[in-house]
C-alpha positions as CSV (number, residue, x, y, z in Angstrom):
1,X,10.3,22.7,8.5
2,X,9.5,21.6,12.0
3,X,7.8,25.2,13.6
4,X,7.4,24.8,17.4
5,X,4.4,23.1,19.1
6,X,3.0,21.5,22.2
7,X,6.1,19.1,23.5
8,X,4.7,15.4,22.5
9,X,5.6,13.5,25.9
10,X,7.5,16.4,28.0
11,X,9.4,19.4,28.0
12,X,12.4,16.7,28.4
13,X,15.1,17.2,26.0
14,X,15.8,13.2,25.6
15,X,12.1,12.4,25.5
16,X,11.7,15.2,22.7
17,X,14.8,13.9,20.6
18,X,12.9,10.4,21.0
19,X,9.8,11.2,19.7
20,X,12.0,12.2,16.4
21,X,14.7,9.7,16.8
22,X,13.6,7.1,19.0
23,X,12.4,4.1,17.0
24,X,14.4,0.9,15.1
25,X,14.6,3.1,12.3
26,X,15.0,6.6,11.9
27,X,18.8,6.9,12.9
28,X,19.3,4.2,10.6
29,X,17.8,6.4,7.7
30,X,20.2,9.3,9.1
31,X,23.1,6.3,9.1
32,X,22.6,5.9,5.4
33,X,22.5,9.4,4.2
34,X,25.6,10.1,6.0
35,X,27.1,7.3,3.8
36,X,26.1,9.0,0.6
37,X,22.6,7.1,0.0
38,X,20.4,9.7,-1.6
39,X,17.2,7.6,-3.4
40,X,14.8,5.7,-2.1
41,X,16.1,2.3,-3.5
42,X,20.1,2.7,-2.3
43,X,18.0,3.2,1.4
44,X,15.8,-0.2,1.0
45,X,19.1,-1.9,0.0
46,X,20.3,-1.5,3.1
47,X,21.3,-4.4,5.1
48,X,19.0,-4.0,7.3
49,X,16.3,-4.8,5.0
50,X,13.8,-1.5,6.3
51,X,10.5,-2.3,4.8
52,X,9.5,0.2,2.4
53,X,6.3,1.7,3.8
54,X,8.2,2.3,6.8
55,X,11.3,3.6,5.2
56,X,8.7,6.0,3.1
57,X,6.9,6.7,6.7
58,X,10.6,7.6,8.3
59,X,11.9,9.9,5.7
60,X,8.5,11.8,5.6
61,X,9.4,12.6,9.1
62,X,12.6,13.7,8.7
63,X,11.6,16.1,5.8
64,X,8.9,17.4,8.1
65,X,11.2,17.7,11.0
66,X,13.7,19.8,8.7
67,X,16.5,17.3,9.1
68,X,16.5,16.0,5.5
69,X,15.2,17.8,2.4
70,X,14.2,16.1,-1.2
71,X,14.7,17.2,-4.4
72,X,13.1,15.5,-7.9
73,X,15.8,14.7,-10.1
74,X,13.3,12.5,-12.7
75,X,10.6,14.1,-14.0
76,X,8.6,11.1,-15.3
77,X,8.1,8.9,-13.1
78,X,8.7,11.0,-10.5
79,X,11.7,10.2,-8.2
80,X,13.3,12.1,-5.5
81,X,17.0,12.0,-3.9
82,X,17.5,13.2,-0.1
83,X,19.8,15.0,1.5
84,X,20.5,16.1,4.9
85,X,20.2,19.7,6.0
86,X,22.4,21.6,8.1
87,X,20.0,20.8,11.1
88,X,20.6,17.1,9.7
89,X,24.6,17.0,9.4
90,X,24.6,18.5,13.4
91,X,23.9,14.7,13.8
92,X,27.2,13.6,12.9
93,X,28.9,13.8,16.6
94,X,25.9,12.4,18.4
95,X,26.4,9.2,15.6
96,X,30.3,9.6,16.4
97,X,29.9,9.1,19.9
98,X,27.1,6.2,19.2
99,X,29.5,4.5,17.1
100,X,32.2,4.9,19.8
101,X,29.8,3.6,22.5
102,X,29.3,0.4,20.2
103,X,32.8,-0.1,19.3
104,X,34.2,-0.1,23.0
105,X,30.9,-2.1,24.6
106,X,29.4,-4.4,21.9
107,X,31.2,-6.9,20.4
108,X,31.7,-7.3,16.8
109,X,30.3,-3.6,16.0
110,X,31.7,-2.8,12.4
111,X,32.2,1.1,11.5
112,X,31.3,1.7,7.6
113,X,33.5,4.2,6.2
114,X,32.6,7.4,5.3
C-alpha cells in the first residue's frame, strides 16, 4: 500500500492523480478489471493489444499504489488473478463520467457492458 511521500510533480491534486493514472495505459488496466478480467492473459487479450511488459509494468503499480491487490490461485507455475480494492472500485464514477464525456463528444465511443 501506497504510504505518503514527497508529491512527484506538485502538491496538485490532478498532477498527483497523473503520475498514477496518467499514461496510455493504466486506466485501461482499471477498464478491464471493472469488466471482470482478473489474470494476466484475459488483460493482454484486450483489444487494445497492451504489450505485456508494460501490462506487467502497469499492474505492478497499481498493487503498489493500493488500487489493485493479487492473489495466487496456481501453485505451480505460479499465476496470480487481480482484483481491485476498495480504494480501486472508488474509480468507478470518475470512469462513469469518462465514459459519459466520450459518449456525448467523440463519435463512435462504444460502452462495454458491465
Amino acid at each position: 500500500m501506497m504510504t505518503s511521500q514527497p508529491f512527484e510533480r506538485s502538491p496538485c491534486p490532478i498532477a498527483n492523480v497523473l503520475d498514477l493514472f496518467g499514461d496510455k495505459w493504466t486506466l485501461l488496466v482499471v477498464r478491464d478489471l471493472l469488466l471482470d478480467k482478473t489474470r494476466y492473459g484475459e488483460f493482454a487479450q484486450s483489444k487494445e493489444a497492451i504489450p505485456t511488459n508494460i501490462l506487467s509494468d502497469r499492474l505492478k503499480k497499481l498493487e503498489q499504489a493500493g488500487v489493485v491487490e493479487k492473489k495466487a490461485y496456481c501453485d505451480k507455475p505460479l499465476r496470480f488473478e487481480y482484483e481491485l480494492t476498495g480504494k480501486g472500485r472508488e474509480l468507478v464514477p470518475v470512469l462513469d463520467a469518462m465514459v459519459d464525456w466520450a459518449k456525448k463528444h467523440v463519435p463512435g465511443s462504444t460502452v462495454f457492458p458491465r
